[in-house]
N, C-alpha and C positions, 0 to 999 in steps of 0.2 A: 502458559495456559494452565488447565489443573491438574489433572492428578495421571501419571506417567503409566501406563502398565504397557506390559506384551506377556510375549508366552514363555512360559518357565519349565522347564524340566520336575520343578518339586513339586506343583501343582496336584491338586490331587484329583483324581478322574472324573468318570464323567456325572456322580453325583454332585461332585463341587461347588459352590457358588462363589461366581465371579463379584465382586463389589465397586460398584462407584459412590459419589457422595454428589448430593443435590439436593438442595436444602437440607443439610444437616440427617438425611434420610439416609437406610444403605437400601441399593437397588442391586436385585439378586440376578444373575444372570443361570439358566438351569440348559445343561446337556440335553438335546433330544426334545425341548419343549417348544410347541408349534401351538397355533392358534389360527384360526381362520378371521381375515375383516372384509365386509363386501367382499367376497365370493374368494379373496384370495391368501396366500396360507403364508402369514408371518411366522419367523422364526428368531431366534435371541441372536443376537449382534456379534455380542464377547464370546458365545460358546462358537458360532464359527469362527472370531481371530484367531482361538485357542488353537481349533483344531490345522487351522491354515499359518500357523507360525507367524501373525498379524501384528506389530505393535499396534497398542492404540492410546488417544491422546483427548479425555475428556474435559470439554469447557463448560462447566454447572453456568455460568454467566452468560456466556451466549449460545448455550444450549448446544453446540457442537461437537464432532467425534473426529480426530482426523485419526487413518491409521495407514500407517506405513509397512511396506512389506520391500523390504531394499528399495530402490528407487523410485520402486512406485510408491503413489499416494492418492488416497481417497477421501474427501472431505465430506460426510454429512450432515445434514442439520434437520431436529427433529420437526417434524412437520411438511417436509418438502420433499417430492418426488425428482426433485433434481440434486444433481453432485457434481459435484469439481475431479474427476478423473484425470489424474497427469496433468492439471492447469485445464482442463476443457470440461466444458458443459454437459453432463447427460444424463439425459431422462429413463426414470426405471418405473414411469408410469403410474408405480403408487407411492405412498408418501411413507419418511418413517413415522414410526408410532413411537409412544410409550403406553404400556400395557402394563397397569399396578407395580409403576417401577420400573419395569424391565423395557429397555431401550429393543425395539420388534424391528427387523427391514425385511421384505416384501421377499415372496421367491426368484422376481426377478433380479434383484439385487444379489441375493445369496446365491444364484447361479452363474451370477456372470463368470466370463473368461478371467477377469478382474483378480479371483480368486485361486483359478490353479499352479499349481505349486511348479513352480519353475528354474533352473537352475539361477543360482542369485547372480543378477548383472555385477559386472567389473564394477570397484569403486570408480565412482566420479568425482574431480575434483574439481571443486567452485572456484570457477572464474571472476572477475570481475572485466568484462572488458568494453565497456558498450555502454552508453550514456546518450539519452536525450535532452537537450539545454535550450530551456522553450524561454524564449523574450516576450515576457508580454506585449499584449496589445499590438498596433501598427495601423498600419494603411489609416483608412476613416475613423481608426479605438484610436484616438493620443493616448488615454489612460489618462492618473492626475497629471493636473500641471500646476505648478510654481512659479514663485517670484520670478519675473526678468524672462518670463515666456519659457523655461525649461518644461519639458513633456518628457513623461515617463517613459513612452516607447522609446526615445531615442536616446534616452539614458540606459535602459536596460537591456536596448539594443549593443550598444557598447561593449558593458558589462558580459556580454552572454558572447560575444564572439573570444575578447580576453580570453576568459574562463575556460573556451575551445581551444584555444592554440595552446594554453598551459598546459590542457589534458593530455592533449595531440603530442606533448614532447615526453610523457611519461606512459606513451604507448596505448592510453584510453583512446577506444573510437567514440569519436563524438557525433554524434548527428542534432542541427539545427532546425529547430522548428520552421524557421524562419533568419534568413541571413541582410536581408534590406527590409525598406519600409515597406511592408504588405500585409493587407488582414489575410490573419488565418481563422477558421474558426473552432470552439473548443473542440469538437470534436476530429476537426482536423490534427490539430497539434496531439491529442491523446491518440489517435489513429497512428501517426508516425513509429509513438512508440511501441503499441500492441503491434503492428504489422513488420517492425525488424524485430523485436525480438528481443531489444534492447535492457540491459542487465536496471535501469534505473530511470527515473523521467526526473530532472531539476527546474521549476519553474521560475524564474526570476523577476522580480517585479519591484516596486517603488513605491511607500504608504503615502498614502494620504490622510489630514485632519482638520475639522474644522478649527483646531484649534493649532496655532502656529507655534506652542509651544511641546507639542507632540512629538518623540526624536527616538530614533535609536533603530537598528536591526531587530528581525525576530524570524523565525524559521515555522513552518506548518506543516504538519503531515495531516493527513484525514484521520477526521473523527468531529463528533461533537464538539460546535465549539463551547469553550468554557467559562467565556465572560462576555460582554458589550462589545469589547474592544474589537475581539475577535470574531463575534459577529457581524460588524459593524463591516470590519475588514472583507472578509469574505463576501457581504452584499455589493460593493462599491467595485472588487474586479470580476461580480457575478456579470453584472453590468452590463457588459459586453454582449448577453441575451438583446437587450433595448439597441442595439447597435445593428446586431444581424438578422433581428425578426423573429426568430423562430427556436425554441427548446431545441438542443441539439439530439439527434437520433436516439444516440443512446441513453438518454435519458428518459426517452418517451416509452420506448420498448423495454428496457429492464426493469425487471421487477425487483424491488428496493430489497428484499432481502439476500436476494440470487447477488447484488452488486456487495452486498455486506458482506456475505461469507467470501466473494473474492478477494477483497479488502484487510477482511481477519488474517486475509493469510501473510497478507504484505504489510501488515502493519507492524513486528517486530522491526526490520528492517528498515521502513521508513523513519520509525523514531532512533533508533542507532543513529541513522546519517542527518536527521537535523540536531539530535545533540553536538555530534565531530565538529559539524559548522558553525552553528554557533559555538562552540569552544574556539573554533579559528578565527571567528569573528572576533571575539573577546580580545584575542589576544593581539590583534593587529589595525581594530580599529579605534577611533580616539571617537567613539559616540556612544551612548547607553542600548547596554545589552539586556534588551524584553526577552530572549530565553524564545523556549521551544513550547510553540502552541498549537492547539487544535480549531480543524473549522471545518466545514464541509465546503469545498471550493470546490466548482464545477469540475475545472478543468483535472481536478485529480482522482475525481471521482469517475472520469472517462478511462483513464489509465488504469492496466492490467496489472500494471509492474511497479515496484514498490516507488515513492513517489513523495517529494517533499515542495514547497513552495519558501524564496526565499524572499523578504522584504527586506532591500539592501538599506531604506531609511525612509525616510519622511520630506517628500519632496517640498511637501507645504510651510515645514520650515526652514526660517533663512536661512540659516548656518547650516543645516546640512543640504538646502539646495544652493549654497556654494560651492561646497565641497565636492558636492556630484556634478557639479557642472564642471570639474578639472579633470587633465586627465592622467595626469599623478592619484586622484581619489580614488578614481574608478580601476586604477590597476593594482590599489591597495585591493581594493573592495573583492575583485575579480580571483587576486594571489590568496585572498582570504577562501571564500567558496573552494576554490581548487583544492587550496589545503587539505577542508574539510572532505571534499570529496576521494582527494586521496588516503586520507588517513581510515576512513570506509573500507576503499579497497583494500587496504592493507590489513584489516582487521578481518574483512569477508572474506580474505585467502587464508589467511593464517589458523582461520577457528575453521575453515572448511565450507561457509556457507552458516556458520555461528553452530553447525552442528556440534563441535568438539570445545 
């Protein structure tokens, strides 16, 4: 993110000015400086981290603050009277400001209990132990289909159970979107894993093209996507909308910046864990390796938890709907994904959660 501070011992008191940089500007933070907006009494951001021993963590890019105080964390973002407290949503009724520079939060914000100084909790160690492994499509969605009548759900149905039993022998709990032929829908499947709790969400799925020389894996985390292709992609398993009728919940009720700033937060991690995979892809599949891309996919835009989508190949063409159609492929395909997902956890334990 940008630019790192917390509270320093050499600081100097409370005439000091705190600095961050946004567009190229320095924005003064002043001890003791208050303001009134519509009737209510803003005060400076960084002079209370200071005074509350607050790291903080600003983004000039997407205009955000996170600051941590041990284990807690507080995410804001300028213009929005909502925050991410400890992963939850809550309202402080007015919105932050910027005030000639200086980043303003509301009295009720600088009051909250949020704030008092507590003895610091036990270190926490990052787990990795809990995985959602969501199989595209089902029931009434085939998904694409290929030469010789092969369908995507029951190919990445396959795939997505493999993938569970490898995990299951290196201690990962896994839980299954979906384990036979059934629709689920997108907000069902991201429900699964907001509601356990679950450390990751894996979507698995199968490209389609109209053009039958279109071939290879490729990995997605959310974000904008970056080209056609991946556009293209993400329309085709958005899809699944025309299938079940109706925008799913959570899409109707969140408000698109509120799902943003949830998203910023897990999106270090989500691109970690589709590089791993596709590097494990790379190195055990005999097909061209498209790399790690961006797209805005429904289904991972419902998910709280950080979150990748895999395209194990191109159904549409022949040689790799050969190939997916054995079941020698699909447990290369599946040992590959594992891999990648274990080399994650190994990485997520080792750096602490990538703190260290």
């Amino acid at each position: 993110m940008g630019e790192r501070r917390g509270p320093s011992k050499t600081r100097e008191s409370a005439a000091a000015r705190m600095t961050i940089r946004e567009s190229g500007s320095g924005v003064p933070q002043w001890e003791g400086y208050t303001r009134q907006f519509n009737g209510t009494r803003y005060m400076p951001l960084f002079s209370k981290c200071e005074r509350h021993q607050v790291s903080w963590d600003w983004d000039a890019a997407s205009r955000r603050v996170v600051l941590e105080k041990g284990e807690d964390k507080m995410v804001l973002a300028l213009g929005l009277e909502d925050a991410l407290v400890n992963g939850a949503l809550h309202s402080f009724k007015q919105p932050v400001v910027l005030d000639n520079g200086v980043i303003m939060i509301p009295e009720s914000m600088a009051t909250d209990a949020w704030w008092s100084t507590a003895p610091p909790p036990p270190v926490h160690v990052h787990r990795f132990d809990s995985v959602v492994i969501d199989a595209g499509h089902g029931g009434k969605d085939p998904g694409a289909q290929g030469p010789g009548g092969i369908r995507e759900k029951d190919v990445v149905l396959d795939i997505a159970k493999r993938v569970r039993d490898i995990l299951s022998r290196y201690g990962v709990h896994v839980l299954m979107s979906r384990s036979d032929d059934r629709f689920i829908t997108l907000e069902g499947r991201a429900r699964l894993a907001n509601q356990n709790g679950t450390d990751f969400f894996v979507s698995i799925h199968a490209n389609a093209s109209k053009s039958k020389r279109a071939s290879g894996f490729e990995v997605y985390y959310l974000s904008e996507a970056i080209d056609e292709h991946a556009r293209a992609t993400a329309s085709s398993e958005n899809k699944v909308f025309n299938v079940n009728g109706d925008e799913p919940d959570f899409l109707k009720q969140a408000d698109a910046t509120l799902w943003d700033l949830i998203h910023s937060e897990n999106r270090r991690e989500s691109m970690e864990m589709s590089g791993m995979i596709v590097n494990a892809m790379r190195a055990e599949l005999p097909v061209q390796n498209r790399g790690v891309k961006t797209a805005r996919f429904y289904v991972l835009r419902g998910a709280e938890t950080p979150s990748v989508l895999v395209e194990v190949g191109f159904i549409t063409n022949p040689k790799e709907a050969q190939l997916l159609s054995t079941q020698f492929y699909r447990q290369q395909v599946a040992q590959a994904v594992s891999q990648g997902i274990l080399a994650y956890k190994r990485r997520f334990e080792e750096t602490n959660g990538f703190t260290e």
